[in-house]
N, C-alpha and C positions, 0 to 999 in steps of 0.2 A: 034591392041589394045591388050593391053595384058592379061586381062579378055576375048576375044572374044572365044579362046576352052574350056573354063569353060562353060561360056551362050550359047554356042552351047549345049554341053551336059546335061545341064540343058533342054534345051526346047524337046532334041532327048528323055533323060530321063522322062518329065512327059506324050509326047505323047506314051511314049510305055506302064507305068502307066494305060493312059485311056485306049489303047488298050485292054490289060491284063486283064481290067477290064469285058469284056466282052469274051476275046477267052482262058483264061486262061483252063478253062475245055478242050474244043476242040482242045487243040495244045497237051496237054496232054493223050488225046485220040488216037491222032492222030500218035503221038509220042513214047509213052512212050513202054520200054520194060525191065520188073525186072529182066529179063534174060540176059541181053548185057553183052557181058564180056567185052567191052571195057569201059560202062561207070561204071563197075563194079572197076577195075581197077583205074580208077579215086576216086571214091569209099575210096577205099583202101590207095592211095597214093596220091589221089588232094591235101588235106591239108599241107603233110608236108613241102613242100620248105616253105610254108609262114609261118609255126611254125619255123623252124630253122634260118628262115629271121630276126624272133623276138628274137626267145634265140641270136641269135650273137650279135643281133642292145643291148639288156643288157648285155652281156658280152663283149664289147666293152665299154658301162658305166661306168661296174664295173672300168675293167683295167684304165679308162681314173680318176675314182674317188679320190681322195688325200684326204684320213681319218685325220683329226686333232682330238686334244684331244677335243673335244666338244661333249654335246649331242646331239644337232642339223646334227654334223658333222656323228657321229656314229651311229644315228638312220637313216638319210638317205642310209648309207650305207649297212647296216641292212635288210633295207626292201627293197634296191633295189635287194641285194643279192635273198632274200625269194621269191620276184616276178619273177626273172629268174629261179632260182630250180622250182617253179610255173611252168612255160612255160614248165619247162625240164620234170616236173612230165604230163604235159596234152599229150605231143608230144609223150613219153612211153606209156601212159595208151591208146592211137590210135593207136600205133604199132602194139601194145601187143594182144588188142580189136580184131582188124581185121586179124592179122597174127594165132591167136590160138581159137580163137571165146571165150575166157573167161577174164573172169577180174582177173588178178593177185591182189596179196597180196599189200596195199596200202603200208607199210613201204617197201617192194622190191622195187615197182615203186617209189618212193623218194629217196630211196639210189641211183638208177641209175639215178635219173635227178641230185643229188646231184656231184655225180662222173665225168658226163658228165659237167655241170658245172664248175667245179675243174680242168678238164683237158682241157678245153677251156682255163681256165686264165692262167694255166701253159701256153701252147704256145702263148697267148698271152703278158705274163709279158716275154716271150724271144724278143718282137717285141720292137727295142728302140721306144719310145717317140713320137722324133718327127715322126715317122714315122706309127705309131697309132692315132697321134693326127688327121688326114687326114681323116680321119671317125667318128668322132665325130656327125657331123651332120648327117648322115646316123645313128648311133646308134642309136638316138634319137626319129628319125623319127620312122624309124622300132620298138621299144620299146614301143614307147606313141602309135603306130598304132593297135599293133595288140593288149594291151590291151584295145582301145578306143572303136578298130571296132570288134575285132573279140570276145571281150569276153564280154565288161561291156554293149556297145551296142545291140550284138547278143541275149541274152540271157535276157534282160531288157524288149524285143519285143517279143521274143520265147514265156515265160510263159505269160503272159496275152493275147496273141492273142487266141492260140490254134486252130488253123486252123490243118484238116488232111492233112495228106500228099495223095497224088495222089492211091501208093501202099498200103495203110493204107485203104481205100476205096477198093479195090480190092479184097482185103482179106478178107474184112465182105461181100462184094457182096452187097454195097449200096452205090451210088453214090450221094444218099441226102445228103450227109455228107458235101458237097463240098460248100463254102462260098466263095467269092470274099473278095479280098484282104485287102478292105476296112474298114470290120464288124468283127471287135473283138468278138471269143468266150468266152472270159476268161480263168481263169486257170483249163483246163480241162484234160493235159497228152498230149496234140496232139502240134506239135510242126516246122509244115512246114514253117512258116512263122515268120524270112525270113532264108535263107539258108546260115549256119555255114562253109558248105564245101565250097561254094562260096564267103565270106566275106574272110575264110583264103587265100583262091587260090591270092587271090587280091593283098593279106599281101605280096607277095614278091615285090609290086611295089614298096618300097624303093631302092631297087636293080638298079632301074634308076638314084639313086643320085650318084651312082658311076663313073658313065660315061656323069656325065653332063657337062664336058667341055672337054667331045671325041664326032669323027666323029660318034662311034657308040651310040651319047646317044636317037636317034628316033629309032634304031632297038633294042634297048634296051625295049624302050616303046611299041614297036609292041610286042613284045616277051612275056613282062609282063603281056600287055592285050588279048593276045593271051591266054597265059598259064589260065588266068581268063575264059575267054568265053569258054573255052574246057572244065574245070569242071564246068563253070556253065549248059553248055549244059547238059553234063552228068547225071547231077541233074536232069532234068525234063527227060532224056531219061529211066532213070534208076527207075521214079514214088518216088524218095524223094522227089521231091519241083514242083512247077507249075512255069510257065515263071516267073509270078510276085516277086514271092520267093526269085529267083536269083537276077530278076532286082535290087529289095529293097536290098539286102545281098552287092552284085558287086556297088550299087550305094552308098551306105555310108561308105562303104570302099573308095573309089575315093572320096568320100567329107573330109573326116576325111583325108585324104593324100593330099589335097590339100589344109586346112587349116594347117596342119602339117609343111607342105614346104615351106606354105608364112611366119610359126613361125619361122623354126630353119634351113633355108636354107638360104644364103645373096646374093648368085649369080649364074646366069644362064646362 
């Protein structure tokens, strides 16, 4: 059947849900270490392959886009532009964040997502036509994902839950702080729930539609979701997020990517 690995994961997904709901503290106790340099490192560079999975899936848009004289024509173009420089400005402002511990200047980080941008289309306006046009559906997917899951999603659950983060408790030396997944704090600054570095890690599973009609497009999958479960892990070793965090982050990413592929993919 070929719904049957979606209702598989569906059912794997809401029993680990229940689970979570109860050993969420203790796996993070058990687990967690602020000091790991490896999930520190993840940290630092889990995100990016699934940011730059999205700036390419719009820059690919753009190039595939034919501006006519129209408003309809030109506003789309417009904003689809603004939305990739978008991605190109969040993907710097994470570089920059973690590589130097400070926030640069927001008109420097727009020039560089600007530039980056600009020099994407340059090589791809050298790429003929029909041979761009091959990706289209991957553009697509990758573009509507990581802003569905990774930002308008993430961030829509972020501020009204406010749940602490694991290391957040640590630091004040009170572990009352700790809520189950379930029970919304509101809008209170605390922001674990669900996990941002795990929803983008996800973002590279477009990268599977490139190889969907090669022998490697299951090691493709393994790989994708490999690369996910590795910074999801991290995330709870490293006291940002609790299991559940991830699970919710990792799992509506794979829902939005599988609604995605049934829209703008036609064959498998």
């Amino acid at each position: 059947m070929k719904n049957k690995g979606f209702l598989i994961s569906v059912v794997i997904f809401v029993i680990l849900a229940v689970v979570f709901s109860f050993v969420d503290l203790p796996i993070s106790q058990a687990i967690a270490n602020p000091a790991s340099g490896w999930a520190y490192l993840f940290e630092v560079y889990g995100q990016i392959p699934g940011m730059l999975v999205g700036i390419f899936g719009g820059s690919i848009l753009l190039r595939l886009s034919k501006v006519e004289e129209t408003f309809k024509s030109i506003s789309v173009f417009i904003m689809l532009s603004l939305l990739t420089i978008y991605l190109g400005f969040i993907f710097w402002e994470e570089m920059f964040r973690y590589q130097t511990g400070i926030d640069l200047n927001g008109r420097l980080l727009l020039m560089l997502a600007a530039v980056s941008v600009s020099g994407i289309q340059l090589w791809f306006r050298r790429i003929p036509d029909e041979n761009i046009n091959r990706y289209g559906e991957f553009g697509k997917v990758a573009f509507y994902l990581i802003f569905l899951a990774g930002i308008i999603t993430v961030w829509a659950t972020k501020i009204p839950w406010g749940r602490w983060r694991y290391r957040e408790m640590l630091e004040v030396g009170d572990l009352s702080h700790f809520t189950p997944w379930y029970l919304p704090q509101g809008r209170n600054g605390h922001q674990s729930f669900i996990s941002g570095h795990t929803t983008f890690s996800f973002c590279v599973l477009p990268l599977v539609l490139l190889f969907i009609n090669n022998k490697q497009y299951k090691i493709a999958w393994v790989l994708a979701l490999l690369w996910g479960a590795l910074v999801a892990l991290s995330r709870v070793v490293i006291g940002a997020h609790f299991p559940s965090d991830v699970l919710f982050g990792g799992g509506q990413t794979l829902l939005w990517f599988w609604l995605l592929k049934n829209r703008f993919v036609n064959a498998e």
